[in-house]
N, C-alpha and C positions, 0 to 999 in steps of 0.2 A: 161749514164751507159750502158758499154755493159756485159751484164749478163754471157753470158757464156762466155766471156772469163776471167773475175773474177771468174769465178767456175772452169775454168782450169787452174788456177795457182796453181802453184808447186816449192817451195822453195828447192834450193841445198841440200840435207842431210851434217850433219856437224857430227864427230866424236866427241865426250865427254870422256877424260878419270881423273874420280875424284879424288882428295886426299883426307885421313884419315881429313886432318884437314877443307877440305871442307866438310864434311858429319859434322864435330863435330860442327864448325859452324853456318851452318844452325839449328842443334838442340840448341844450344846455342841463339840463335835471333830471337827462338818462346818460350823461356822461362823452355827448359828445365836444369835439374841441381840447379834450385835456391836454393834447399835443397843439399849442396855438400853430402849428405851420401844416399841420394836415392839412391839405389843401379838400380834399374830396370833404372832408366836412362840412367846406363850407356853402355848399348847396343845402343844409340846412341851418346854419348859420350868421349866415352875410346875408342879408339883404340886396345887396348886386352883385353877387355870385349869379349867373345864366341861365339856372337850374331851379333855383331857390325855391324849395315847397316844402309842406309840412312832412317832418316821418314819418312811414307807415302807422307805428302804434299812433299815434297823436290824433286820432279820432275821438280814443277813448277816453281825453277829457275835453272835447267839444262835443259829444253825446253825455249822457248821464247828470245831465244839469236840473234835471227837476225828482233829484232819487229821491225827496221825502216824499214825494206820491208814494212810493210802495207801502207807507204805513197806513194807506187808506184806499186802499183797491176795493171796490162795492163786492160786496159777497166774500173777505178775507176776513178771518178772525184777527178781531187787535191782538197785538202781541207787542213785546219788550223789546225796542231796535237793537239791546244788547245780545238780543236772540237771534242778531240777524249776521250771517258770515258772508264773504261774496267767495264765490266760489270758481266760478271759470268767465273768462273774458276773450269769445268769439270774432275774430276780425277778417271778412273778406272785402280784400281793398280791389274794387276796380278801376278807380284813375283816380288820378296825384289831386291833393289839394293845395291850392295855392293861397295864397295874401289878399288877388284880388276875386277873388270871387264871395259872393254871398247866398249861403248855407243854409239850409233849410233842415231840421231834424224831427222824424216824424218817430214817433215810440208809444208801443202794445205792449203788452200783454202775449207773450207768445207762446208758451205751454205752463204747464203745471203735475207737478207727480207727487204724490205719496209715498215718503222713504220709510214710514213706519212713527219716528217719533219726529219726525222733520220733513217740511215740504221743500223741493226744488220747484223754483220762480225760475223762468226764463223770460225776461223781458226783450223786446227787439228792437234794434236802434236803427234806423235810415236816414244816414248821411244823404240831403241829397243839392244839386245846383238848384238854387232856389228861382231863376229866372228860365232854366228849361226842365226841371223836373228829374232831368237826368240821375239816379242815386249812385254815388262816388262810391259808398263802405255801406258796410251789414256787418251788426253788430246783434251778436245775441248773448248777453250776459245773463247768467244762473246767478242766483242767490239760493242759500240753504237760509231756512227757517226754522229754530228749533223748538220745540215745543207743541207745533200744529202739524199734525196726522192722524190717520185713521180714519180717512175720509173714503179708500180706497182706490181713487183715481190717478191710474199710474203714467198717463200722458204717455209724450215720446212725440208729439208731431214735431217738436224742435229738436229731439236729443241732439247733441254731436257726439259721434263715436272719436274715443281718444286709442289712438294702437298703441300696445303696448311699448315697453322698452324693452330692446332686442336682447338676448339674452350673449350677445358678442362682444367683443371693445370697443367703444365709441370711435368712431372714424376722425374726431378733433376733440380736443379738451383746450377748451379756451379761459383766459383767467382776464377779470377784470377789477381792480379793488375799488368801492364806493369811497366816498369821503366824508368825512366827517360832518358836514353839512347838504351832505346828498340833498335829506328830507327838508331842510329850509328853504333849497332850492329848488325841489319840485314841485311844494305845495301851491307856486307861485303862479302855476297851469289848473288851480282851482280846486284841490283837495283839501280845505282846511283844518280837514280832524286834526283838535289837538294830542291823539293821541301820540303822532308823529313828531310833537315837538317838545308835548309840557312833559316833565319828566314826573308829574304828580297826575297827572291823567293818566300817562304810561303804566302807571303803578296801578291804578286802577284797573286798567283792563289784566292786569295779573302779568306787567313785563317791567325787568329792571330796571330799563332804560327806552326813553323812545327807540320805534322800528321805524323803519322803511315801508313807503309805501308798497303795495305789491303789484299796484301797475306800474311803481318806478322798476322794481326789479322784472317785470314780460317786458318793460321797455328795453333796460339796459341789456337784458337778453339777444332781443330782438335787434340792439344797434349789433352786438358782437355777432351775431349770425351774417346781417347785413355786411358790416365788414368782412368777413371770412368769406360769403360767397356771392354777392351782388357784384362784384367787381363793377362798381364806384354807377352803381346804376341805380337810383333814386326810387324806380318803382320794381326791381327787384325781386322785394317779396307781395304774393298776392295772398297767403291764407297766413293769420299768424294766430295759434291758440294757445290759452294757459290755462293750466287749472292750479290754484293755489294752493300750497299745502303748508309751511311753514311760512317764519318770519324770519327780517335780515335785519342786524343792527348796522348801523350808518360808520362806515371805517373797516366793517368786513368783506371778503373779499369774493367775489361770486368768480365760481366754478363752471361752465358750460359745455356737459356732456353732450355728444353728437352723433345721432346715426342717420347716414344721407343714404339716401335709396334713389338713383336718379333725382328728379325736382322735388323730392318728399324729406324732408327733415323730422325725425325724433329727437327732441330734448328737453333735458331736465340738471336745472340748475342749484348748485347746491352753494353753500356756505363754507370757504375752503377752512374756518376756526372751526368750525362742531359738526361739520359734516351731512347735517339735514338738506336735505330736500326742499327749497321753496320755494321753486314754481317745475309744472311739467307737462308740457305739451307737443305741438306740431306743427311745421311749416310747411307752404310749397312756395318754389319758387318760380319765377318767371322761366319760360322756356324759353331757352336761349336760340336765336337764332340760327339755323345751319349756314357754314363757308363754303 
């Protein structure tokens, strides 16, 4: 491993320019709309809705568009992509993204640590306005690496600290159930592992049946928080984190535990059939204006 030159890698910037029907979407393959007369939805699904801009999570598949670079970072030992898990998916969203603007996406290399038999990758994503520079989202996604440590470099210039889960009763337990074609529907915002669909690749990564993606579940998270506390306000949430820990089959029903501390949100979403945990992180939200 050589360290610093994995901390000095620097991926090409790539230009992003979205369509009306990729913003729609993405909100469509985290569950928004299910109710076609919801009205507030439809600032992210109508196209002449007044409002109309992407979801907060929906960065995170307009970043991450060149991930097979990570199997060739200068000074990384090659390793088996099957070796590779993602692990947390960091978002600070500082203004709305819209249809008409054109995006610019700059992505590093942003720390590296030594867990012993596995490296954490922190790579960083900059969303930004491609015509004033301006950066809209910060994106800092972890990957675990299995296999390569013992290098001793235990980073941290990126950590993000995750707080625990309160040891009290969650202040909201929200229920949402997926459908059965969740994953055919979200793949279509550019994920196309087939592990999410072929149920003979599924098998392969050692799962019954195709899963869900797990940025579809910090999405469909993140709609139902947005619903419970944005009160119908588009940029709402400004930090949204997940860190992955299980998997959801498509038709199961997500459970969303919640502890609100002022603007700071604890939650951890579970599986209402088997009970796991798969995803857990943290929000804040917009401070609301004083009356």
């Amino acid at each position: 491993m050589d360290v610093q030159k994995v901390l000095s890698t620097k991926w090409p910037s790539y230009d992003v320019k979205l369509s009306n029907t990729e913003l729609i979407l993405y909100a469509l393959g985290i569950g928004f709309q299910q109710d076609p007369l919801n009205k507030d939805h439809l600032k992210f699904t109508y196209e002449n809705d007044g409002d109309f801009q992407a979801f907060a999570t929906m960065p995170s598949v307009i970043a991450h568009r060149q991930s097979e670079n990570v199997l060739t970072i200068p000074g990384f030992p090659a390793f088996n992509p099957m070796m590779l898990l993602y692990g947390e998916e960091n978002l600070e969203i500082y203004k709305p993204i819209t249809a008409d603007l054109k995006l610019r996406v700059e992505e590093r290399v942003a720390d590296l640590s030594d867990k012993g038999k596995m490296t954490q990758l922190t790579q960083e994503s900059l969303i930004k306005n491609a015509e004033t520079g301006e950066t809209l989202v910060k994106i800092l996604c972890s990957l675990m690496i299995r296999g390569v440590g013992g290098y001793g470099y235990k980073g941290g210039a990126a950590a993000v600290i995750y707080p625990e889960v309160p040891k009290r009763a969650p202040d909201a337990v929200l229920e949402s159930t997926s459908t059965a074609n969740q994953a055919f529907l979200y793949r279509l915002s550019g994920d196309l592992n087939p592990l999410h669909v072929d149920q003979d690749m599924a098998a392969l990564g050692g799962f019954e049946k195709p899963i869900i993606h797990g940025l579809c579940s910090a999405g469909v998270t993140a709609r139902m928080i947005y619903e419970k506390y944005c009160n119908g306000n588009p940029q709402g949430l400004t930090k949204f984190s997940t860190r992955f820990l299980s998997h959801v089959f498509p038709g199961e029903t997500y459970v969303v535990e919640i502890w609100k501390d002022g603007n700071n949100l604890v939650f951890q979403t579970k599986t209402k059939e088997r009970g796991k945990v798969a995803v857990r992180g943290f929000a804040e939200l917009k401070e609301q204006p004083k009356l």
